[in-house]
C-alpha positions in Angstrom: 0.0 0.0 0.0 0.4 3.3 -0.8 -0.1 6.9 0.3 -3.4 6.9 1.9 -5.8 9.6 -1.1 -9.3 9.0 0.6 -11.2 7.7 3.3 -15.1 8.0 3.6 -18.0 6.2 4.8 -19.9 4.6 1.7 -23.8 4.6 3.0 -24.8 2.1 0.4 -22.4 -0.6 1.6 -22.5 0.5 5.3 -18.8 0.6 4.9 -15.8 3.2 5.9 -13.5 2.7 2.6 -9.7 3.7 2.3 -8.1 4.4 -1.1 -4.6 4.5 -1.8 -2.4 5.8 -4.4 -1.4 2.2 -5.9 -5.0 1.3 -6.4 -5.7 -0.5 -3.3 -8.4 -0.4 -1.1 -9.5 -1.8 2.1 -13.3 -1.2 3.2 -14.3 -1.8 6.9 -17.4 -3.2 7.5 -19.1 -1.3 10.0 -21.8 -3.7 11.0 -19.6 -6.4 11.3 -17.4 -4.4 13.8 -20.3 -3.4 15.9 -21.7 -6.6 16.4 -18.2 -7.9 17.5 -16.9 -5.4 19.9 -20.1 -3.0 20.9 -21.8 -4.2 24.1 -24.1 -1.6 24.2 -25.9 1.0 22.8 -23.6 3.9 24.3 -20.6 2.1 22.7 -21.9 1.4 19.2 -23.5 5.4 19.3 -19.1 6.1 20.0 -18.8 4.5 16.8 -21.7 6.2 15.0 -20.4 9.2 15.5 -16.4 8.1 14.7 -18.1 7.1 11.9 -19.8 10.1 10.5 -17.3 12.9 11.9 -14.3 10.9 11.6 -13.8 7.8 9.2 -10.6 7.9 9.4 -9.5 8.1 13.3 -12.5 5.5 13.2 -10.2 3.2 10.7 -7.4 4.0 12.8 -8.7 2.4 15.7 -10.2 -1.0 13.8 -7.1 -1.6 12.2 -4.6 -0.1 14.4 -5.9 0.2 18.3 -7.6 -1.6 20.4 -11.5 -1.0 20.0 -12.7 -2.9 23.3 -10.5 -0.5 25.4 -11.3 2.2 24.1 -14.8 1.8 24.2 -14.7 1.1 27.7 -12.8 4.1 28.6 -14.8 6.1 26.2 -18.3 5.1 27.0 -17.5 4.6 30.9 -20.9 5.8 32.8 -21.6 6.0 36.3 -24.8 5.4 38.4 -26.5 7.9 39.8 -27.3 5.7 43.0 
């Protein structure tokens, strides 16, 4: 792979896509991803809105990071007992 040129979420394939400068592409399937590492519905709205405002920190964290943490730390909510 390549220089990165684009990265966008495609709404027809419910996908965040990456295009690089030698032709490649990987796209991310975001259904897939929710179902395996959302537990909730706080956690999959985190990566709704990585998603939509930002595809590609969102790719960053699928294929780089560590999505379970972060969604913990991200999404951690406390009782109001």
């Amino acid at each position: 792979m390549k220089r990165l040129l684009s990265c966008e979420f495609n709404m027809d394939t419910a996908c965040v896509e990456l295009k690089f400068t030698d032709g490649s592409m990987i796209a991310i399937d975001t259904i897939a991803v929710e179902n395996e590492v959302a537990d909730n519905m706080y956690q999959r709205s985190e990566l709704d809105y990585l998603i939509y405002n930002d595809p590609i920190g969102y790719a960053d964290l699928i294929l780089n990071g560590d999505p379970e943490t972060y969604l913990k730390t991200a999404t951690e909510y406390k009782s109001l007992d």
